[in-house]
N, C-alpha and C positions, 0 to 999 in steps of 0.2 A: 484387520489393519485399516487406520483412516488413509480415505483417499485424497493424495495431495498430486493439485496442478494446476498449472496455470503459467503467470510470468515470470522471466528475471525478477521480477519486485517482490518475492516472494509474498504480494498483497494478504498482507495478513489475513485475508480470508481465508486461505488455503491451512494455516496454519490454526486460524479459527478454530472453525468449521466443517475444517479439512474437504475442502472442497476449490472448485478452480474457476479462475475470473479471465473475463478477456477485454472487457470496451471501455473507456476512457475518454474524458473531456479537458483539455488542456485550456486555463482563461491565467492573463497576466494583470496582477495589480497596478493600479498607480504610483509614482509613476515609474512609467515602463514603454516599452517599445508598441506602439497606436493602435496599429494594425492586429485582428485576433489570431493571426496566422503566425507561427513560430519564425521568427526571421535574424539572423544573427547571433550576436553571443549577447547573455543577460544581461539588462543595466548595473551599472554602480549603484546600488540604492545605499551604500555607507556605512554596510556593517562590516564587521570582521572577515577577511577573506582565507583566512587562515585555517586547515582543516584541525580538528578536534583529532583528540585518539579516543578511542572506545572506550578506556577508562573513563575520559571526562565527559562523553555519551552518556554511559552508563547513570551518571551522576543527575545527569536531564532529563533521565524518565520520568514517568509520573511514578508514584510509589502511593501506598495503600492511602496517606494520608490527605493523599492529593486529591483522591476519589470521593471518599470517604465512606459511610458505612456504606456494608455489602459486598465488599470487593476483596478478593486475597487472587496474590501471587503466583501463579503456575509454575511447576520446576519448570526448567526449559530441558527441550527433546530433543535427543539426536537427531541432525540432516536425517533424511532417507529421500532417497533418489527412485522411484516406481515408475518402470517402465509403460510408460502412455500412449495412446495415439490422438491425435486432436483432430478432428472431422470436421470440414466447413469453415477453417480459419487459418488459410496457409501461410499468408504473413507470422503469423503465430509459430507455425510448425517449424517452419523454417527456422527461428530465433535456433532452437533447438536446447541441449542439455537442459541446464537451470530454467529457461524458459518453461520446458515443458514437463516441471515437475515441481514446482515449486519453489526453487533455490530464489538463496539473496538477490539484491542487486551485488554486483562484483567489485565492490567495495572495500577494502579491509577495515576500514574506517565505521566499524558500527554496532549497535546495541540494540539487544529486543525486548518485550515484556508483555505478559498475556495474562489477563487477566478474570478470573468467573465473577459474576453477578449473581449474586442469592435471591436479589428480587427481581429477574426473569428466568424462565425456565430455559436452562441451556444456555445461558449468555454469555457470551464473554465480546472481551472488547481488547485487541492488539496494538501496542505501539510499536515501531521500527525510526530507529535513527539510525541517519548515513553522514559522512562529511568527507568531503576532498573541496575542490575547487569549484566555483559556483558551474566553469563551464562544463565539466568534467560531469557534475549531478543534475544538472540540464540535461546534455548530450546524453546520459545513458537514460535515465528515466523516456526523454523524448524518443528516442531509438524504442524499446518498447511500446507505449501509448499509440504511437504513431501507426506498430503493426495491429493494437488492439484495434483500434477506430474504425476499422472496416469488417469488423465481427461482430455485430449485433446478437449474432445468435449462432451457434456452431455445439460440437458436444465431442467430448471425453472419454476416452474408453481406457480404460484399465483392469488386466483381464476379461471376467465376466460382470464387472460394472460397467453401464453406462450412464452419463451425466449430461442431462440435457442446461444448455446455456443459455441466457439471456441477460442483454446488458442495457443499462438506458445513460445516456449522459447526462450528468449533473451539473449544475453551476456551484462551482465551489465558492466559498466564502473566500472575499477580496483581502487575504490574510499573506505576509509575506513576499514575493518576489516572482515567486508563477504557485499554478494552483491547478490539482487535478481534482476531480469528482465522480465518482459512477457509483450505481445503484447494480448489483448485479441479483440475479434470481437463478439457485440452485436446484432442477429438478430431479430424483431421482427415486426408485424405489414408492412412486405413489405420493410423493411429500416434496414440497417447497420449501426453499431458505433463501429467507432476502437477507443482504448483507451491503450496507450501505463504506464505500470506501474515499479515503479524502488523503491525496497527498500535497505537503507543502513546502517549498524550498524559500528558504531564507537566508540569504547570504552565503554559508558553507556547509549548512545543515538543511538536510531531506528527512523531514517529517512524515510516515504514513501512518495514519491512524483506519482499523478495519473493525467491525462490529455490527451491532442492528443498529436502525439508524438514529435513533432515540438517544444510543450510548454515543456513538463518533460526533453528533451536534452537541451533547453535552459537554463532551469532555474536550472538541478540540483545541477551542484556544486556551485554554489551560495550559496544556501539551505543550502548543506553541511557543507561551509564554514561557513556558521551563525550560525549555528544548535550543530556545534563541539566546537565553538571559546570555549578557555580556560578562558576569564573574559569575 
């Protein structure tokens, strides 16, 4: 059984590569509020504040054609909840439940899609859509990130696996309304997986896209662009 852990964001790493993330870099576009430091509630930037239902999420994935060749659909899997312990990252531990197992953000409002890549080995690349109210997917994404930032490096333990952690912060592309980015590095069993991850909120939709980093700079704004469209 793959090991799944990490944050509330259920950072589609986990779901990946079934593996678990922790550190985070928070940067806000133009324009926006000045200072790099999270302070008040989101700007107005003028798009729809009106949260989506999951249906019309649904509809703003990307889908095979979007990709294009090389790329098919994954069923999606049942939740499963594995009992973890997180070492080295107590802001982390604390979140607790979904925190530390993978679960969503705790949103009703959302839709996912995972998809393999034929031309690399093992690849696949995950989108997650979320939508409530711009302050509502601020506040909870930032509640997490926030506990991430002070975990560079911590490790996993679930039964007799252990998953050594490391995280570097990214600058994510000036896309949308705020903007997360981290580069994480999965050690376990003798072998490394980097998994480059990029979330981005736009108005009333939280975009995370997770994969190698090749595929999440290829595909983001695409993502975006489908994810935000106004009809």
């Amino acid at each position: 059984m793959r090991v799944r852990v990490a944050t509330a964001l259920s950072l589609t790493a986990i779901t990946v590569l079934a593996l678990p993330a922790c550190s985070a870099e928070t940067t806000k576009a133009e324009p926006s509020t000045a200072s790099s430091a999270r302070t008040g509630k989101p700007a107005d930037t003028g798009q729809s504040t009106a949260p989506l239902a999951s249906a019309a999420l649904e509809k703003r994935l990307l889908d095979e054609s979007d990709l294009g060749s090389g790329y098919l659909r994954k069923p999606e899997r049942p939740s499963q909840h594995d009992d973890v312990t997180v070492v080295g990252c107590p802001a982390l531990n604390e979140l607790g439940g979904d925190a530390a197992t993978g679960g969503s953000l705790d949103f009703p409002r959302q839709a996912k899609a995972t998809f393999t890549y034929t031309g690399g080995s093992n690849s696949e690349i995950s989108e997650e859509l979320y939508s409530n109210t711009a302050d509502k997917l601020s506040d909870g994404i930032a509640q997490i990130f926030d506990a991430m930032t002070g975990c560079p490096t911590y490790q996993v333990i679930s039964g007799s696996t252990t998953i050594d952690m490391a995280s570097q912060k990214m600058t994510a592309p000036q896309f949308g309304d705020e903007q997360w980015s981290q580069l994480l590095t999965f050690s376990a069993g003798g072998q490394d997986t980097v998994v480059k991850q990029t979330a981005i909120r736009d108005g009333s939709v939280l975009l995370v896209v997770s994969g190698p980093p090749a595929l999440v700079d290829r595909h983001l704004a695409k993502a975006l662009t489908k994810a935000a469209a106004t009809s």
